[in-house]
C-alpha positions as CSV (number, residue, x, y, z in Angstrom):
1,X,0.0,0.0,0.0
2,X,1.4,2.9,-1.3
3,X,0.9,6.1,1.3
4,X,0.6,8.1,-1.8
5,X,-2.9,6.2,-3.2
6,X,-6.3,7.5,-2.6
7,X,-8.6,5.0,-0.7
8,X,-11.1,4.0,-2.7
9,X,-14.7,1.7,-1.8
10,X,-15.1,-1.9,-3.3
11,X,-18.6,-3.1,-3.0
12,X,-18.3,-6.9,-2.0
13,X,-20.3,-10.1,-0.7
14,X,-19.7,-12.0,1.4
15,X,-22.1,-14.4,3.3
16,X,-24.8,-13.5,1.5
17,X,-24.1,-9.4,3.5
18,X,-23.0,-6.9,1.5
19,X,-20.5,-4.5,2.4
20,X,-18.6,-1.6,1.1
21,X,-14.8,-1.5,2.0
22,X,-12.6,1.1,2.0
23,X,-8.8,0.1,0.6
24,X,-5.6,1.9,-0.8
25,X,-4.6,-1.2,-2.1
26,X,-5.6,-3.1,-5.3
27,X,-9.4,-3.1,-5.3
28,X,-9.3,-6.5,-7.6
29,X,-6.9,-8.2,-4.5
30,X,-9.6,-7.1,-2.2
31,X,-12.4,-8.7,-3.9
32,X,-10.3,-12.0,-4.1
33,X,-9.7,-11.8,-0.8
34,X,-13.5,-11.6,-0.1
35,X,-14.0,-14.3,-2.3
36,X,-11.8,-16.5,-0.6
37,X,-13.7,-15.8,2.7
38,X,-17.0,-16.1,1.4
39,X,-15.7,-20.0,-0.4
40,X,-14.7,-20.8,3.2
41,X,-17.7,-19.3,5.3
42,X,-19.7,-21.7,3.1
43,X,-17.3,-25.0,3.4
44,X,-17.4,-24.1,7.1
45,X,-21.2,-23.8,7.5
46,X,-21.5,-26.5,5.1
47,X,-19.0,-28.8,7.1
48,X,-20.5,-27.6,10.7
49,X,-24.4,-27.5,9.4
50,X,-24.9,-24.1,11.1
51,X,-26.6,-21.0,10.8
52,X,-25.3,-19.0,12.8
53,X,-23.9,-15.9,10.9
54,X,-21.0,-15.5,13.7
55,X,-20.3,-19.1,14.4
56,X,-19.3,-19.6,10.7
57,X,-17.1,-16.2,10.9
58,X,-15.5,-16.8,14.1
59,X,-14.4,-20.8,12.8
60,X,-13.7,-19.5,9.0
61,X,-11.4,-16.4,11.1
62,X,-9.4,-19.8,12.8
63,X,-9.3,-21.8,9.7
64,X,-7.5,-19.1,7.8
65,X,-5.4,-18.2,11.2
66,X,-4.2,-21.9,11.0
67,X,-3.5,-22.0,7.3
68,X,-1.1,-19.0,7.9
69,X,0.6,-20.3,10.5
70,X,1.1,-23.5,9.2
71,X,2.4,-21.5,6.1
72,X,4.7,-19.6,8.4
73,X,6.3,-22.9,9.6
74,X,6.8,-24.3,6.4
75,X,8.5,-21.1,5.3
76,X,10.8,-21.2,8.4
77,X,11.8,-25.0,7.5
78,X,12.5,-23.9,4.3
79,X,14.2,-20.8,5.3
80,X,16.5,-23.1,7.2
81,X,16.9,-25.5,4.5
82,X,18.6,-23.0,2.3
83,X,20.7,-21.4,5.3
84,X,21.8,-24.9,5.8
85,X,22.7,-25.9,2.1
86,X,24.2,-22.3,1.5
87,X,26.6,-22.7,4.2
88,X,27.3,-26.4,3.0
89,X,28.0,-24.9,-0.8
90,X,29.9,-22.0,0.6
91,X,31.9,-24.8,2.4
92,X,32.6,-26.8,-0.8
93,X,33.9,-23.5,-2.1
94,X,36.5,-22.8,0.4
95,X,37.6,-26.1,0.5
96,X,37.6,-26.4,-3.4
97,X,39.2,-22.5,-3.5
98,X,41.8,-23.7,-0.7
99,X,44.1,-26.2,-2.4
């Protein structure tokens, strides 16, 4: 988000509500983004058979928590990963370098 960029309001749905946001980003990433929580609002309510509007949010707002974080770990194994096999190649290069 650029500090320089207007706001502007995206009209979305989500849950069968409507709403009108207010972003200084990329409208069209917003409406994905809605998207993607209105897709899981329904697996959730579909998956949990209820009704209740703040239920589905409040579990839909965990599900997404937990895919994050899972993503965070897997991008701090990988992180490490490449640490690991950097060192290892820089390694290979001082000893090749050396002789």
């Amino acid at each position: 988000m650029s500090d320089n960029q207007e706001a502007s309001s995206v009209r979305v749905r989500i849950y069968d509500r409507e709403y009108v946001l207010r972003t200084s980003g990329d409208p069209e990433r917003l409406r994905a983004l809605c998207i993607g929580l209105d897709k899981r609002m329904r697996e959730i309510a579909a998956a949990t058979g209820s009704v209740d509007t703040l239920k589905v949010a409040v579990l839909s707002a965990l599900s997404i928590a937990d895919d994050m974080q899972r993503a965070r770990e897997e991008l701090m194994k990988l992180d490490e990963s490449v640490s690991r096999r950097s060192l290892a190649c820089v390694s290979m290069l001082d000893r090749f370098f050396s002789r």
